[in-house]
FIBAZA-39400 format. One record per residue: residue number from 1; x, y, z of N, C-alpha, C in turn. Coordinates in nm, 3 decimals, always signed. Atoms other than C-alpha are relative to their C-alpha. Layout:
BEGIN
- resi, n_px, n_py, n_pz, ca_px, ca_py, ca_pz, c_px, c_py, c_pz
- NUM, X, Y, Z, X, Y, Z, X, Y, Z .
...
END
This chain:
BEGIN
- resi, n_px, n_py, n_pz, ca_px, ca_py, ca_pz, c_px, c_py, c_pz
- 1, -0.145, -0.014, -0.010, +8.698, +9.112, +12.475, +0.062, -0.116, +0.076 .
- 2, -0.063, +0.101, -0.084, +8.761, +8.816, +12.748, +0.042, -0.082, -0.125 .
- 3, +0.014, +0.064, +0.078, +8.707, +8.616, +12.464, +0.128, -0.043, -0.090 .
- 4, -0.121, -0.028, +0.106, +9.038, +8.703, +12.270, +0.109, -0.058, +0.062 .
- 5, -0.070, +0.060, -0.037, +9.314, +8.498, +12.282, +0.119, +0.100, +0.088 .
- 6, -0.136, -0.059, -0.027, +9.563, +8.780, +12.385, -0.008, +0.154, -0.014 .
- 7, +0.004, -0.130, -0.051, +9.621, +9.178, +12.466, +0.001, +0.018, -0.137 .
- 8, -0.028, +0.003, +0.154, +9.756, +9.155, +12.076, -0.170, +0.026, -0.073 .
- 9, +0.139, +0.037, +0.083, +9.382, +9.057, +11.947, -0.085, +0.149, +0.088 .
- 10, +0.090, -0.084, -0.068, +9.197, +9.267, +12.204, +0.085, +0.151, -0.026 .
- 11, -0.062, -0.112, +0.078, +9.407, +9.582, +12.097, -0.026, +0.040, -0.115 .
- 12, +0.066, -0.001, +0.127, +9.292, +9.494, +11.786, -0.130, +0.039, -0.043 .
- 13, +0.137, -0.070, -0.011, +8.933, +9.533, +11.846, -0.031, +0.094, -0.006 .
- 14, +0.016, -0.192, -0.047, +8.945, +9.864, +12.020, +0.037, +0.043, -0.134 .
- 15, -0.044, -0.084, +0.099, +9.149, +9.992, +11.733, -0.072, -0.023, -0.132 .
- 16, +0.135, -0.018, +0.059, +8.882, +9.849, +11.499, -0.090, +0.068, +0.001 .
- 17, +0.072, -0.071, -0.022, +8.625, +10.004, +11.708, +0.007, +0.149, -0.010 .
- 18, -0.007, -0.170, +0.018, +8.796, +10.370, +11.688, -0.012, +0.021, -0.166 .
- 19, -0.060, -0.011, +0.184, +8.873, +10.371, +11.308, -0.148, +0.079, -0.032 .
- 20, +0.152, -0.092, +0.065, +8.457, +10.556, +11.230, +0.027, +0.116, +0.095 .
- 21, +0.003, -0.099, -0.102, +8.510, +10.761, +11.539, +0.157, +0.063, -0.064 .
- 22, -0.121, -0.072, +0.044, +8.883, +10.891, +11.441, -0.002, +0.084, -0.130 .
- 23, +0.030, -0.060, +0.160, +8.805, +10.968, +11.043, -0.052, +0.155, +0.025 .
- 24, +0.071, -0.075, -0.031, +8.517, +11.188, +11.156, -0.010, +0.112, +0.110 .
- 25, -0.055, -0.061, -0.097, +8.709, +11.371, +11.463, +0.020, +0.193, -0.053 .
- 26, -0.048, -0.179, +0.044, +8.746, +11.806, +11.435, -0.027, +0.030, -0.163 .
- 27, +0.041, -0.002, +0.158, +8.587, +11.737, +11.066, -0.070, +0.170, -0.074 .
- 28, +0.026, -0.140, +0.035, +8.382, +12.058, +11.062, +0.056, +0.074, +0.147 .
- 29, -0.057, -0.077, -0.133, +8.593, +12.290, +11.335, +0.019, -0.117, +0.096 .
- 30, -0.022, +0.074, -0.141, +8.599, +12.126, +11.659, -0.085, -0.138, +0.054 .
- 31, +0.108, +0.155, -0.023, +8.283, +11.864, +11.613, +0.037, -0.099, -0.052 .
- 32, -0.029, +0.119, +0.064, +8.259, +11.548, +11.486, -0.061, -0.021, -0.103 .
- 33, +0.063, +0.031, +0.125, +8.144, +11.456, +11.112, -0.160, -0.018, +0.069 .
- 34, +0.181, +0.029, -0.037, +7.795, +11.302, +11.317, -0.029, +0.060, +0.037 .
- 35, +0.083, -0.077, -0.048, +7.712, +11.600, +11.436, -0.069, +0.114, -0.080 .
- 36, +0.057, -0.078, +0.090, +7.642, +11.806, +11.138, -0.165, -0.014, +0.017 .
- 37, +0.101, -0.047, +0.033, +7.283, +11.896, +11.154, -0.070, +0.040, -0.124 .
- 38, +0.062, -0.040, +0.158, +7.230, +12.068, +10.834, +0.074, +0.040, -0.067 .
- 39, -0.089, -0.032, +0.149, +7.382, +12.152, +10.462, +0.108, +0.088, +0.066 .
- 40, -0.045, -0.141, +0.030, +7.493, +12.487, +10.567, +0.127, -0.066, +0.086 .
- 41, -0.128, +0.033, -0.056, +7.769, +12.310, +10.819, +0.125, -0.027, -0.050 .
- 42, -0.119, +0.054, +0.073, +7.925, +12.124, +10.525, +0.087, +0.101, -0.039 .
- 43, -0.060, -0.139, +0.091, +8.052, +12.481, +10.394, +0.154, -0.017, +0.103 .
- 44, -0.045, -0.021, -0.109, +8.249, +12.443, +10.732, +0.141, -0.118, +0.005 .
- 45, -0.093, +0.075, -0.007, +8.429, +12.108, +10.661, +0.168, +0.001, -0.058 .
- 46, -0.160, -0.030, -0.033, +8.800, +12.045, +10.727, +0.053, -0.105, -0.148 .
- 47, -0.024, +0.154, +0.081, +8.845, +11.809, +10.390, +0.173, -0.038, +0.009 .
- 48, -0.132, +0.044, -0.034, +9.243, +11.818, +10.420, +0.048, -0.142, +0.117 .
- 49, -0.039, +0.083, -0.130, +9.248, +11.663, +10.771, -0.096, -0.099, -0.017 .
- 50, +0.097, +0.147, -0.006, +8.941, +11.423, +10.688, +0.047, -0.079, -0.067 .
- 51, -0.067, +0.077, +0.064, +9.139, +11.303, +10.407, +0.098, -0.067, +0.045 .
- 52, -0.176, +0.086, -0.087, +9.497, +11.244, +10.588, -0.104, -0.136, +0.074 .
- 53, +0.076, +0.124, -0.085, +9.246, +11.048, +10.851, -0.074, -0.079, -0.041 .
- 54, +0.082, +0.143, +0.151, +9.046, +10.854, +10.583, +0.104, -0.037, -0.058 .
- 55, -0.103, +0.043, +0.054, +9.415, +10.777, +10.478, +0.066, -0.080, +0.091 .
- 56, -0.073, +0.042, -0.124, +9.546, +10.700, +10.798, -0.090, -0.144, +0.044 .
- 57, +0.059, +0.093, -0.021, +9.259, +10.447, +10.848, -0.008, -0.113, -0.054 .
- 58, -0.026, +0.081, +0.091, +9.306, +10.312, +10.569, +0.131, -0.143, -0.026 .
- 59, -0.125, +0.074, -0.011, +9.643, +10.173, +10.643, +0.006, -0.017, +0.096 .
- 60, +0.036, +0.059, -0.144, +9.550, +10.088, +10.998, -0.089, -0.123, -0.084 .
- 61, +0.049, +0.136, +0.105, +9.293, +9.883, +10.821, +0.073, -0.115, -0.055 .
- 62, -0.123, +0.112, +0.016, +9.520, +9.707, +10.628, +0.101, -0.067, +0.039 .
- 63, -0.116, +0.060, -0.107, +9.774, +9.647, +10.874, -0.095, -0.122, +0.101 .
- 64, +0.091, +0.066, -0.060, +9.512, +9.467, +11.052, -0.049, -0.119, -0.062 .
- 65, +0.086, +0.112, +0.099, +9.385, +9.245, +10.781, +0.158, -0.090, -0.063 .
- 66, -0.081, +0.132, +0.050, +9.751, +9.131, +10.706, +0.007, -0.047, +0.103 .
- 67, -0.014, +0.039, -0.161, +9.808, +9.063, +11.071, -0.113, -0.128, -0.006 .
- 68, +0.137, +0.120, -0.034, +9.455, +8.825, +11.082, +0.041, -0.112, -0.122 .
- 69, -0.064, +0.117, +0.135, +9.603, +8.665, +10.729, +0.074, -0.046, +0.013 .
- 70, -0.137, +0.018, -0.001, +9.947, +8.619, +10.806, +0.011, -0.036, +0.150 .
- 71, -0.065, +0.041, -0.131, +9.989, +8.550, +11.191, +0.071, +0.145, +0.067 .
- 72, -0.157, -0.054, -0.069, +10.246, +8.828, +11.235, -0.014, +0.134, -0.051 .
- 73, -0.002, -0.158, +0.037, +10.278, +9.227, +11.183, +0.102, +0.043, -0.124 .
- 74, -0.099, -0.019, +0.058, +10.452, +9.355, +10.910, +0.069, +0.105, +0.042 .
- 75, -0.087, -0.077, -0.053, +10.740, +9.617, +10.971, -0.035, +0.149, +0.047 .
- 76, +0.079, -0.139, -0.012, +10.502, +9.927, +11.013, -0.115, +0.029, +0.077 .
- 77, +0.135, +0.000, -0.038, +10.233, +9.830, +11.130, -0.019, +0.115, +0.110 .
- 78, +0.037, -0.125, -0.153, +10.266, +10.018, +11.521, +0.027, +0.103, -0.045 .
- 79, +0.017, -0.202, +0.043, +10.349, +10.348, +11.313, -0.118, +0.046, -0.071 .
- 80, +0.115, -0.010, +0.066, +10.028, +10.305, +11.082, -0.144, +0.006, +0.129 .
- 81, +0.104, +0.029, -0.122, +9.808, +10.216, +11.439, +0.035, +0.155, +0.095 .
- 82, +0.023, -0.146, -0.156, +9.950, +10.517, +11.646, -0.072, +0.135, +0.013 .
- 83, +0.035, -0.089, +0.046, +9.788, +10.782, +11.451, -0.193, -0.017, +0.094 .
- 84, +0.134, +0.091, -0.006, +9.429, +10.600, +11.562, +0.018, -0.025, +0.134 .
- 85, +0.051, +0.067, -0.087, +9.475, +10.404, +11.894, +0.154, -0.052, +0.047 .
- 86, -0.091, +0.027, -0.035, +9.846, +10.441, +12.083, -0.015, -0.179, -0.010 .
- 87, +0.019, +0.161, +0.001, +9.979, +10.048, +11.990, +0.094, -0.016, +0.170 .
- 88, -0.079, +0.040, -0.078, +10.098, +9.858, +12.292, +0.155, -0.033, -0.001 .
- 89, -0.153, +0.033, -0.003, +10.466, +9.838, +12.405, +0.047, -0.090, -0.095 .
- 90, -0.058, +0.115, +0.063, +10.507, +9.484, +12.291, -0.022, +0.069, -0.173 .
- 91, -0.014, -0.028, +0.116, +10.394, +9.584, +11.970, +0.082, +0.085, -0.103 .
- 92, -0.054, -0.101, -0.001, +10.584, +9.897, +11.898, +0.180, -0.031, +0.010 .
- 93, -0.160, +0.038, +0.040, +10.940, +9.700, +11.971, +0.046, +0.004, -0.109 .
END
């Protein structure tokens, strides 16, 4: 993280790094997708809410990849990131 030119980039990371951990959040009840053990759990999964959040990542994702292409955020971006990984102030103006 020192490494990163700016709070901007290193914000970026983290919210990289949550995006597997967020998808997979309260997936079956209250656990996390990696904790399933065996078949009989899947009976258990939440697919509505895994979907929204495999949707939601999705466009965090992409907000991210125009940002590294382009220099600059497009007009959504901190509402596509907040779902995932509150964005910083600056960003969010």
């Amino acid at each position: 993280m020192a490494v990163q030119p700016d709070d901007t980039h290193r914000y970026l990371l983290r919210l990289l790094g949550t995006l597997v951990s967020y998808i997979g959040k309260n997936v079956p009840g209250h656990s996390h997708l990696v904790e399933i053990t065996d078949e009989t759990e899947l009976d258990r999964l939440s697919l509505e809410p895994f979907k929204e959040r495999l949707h939601q990542a999705r466009s965090a994702l992409e907000h991210v990849r125009f940002f590294y292409d382009n220099g600059f955020f497009d007009h959504d971006a901190a509402e596509q990131f907040r779902p995932v990984l509150e964005p910083p102030s600056e960003l969010s103006a």
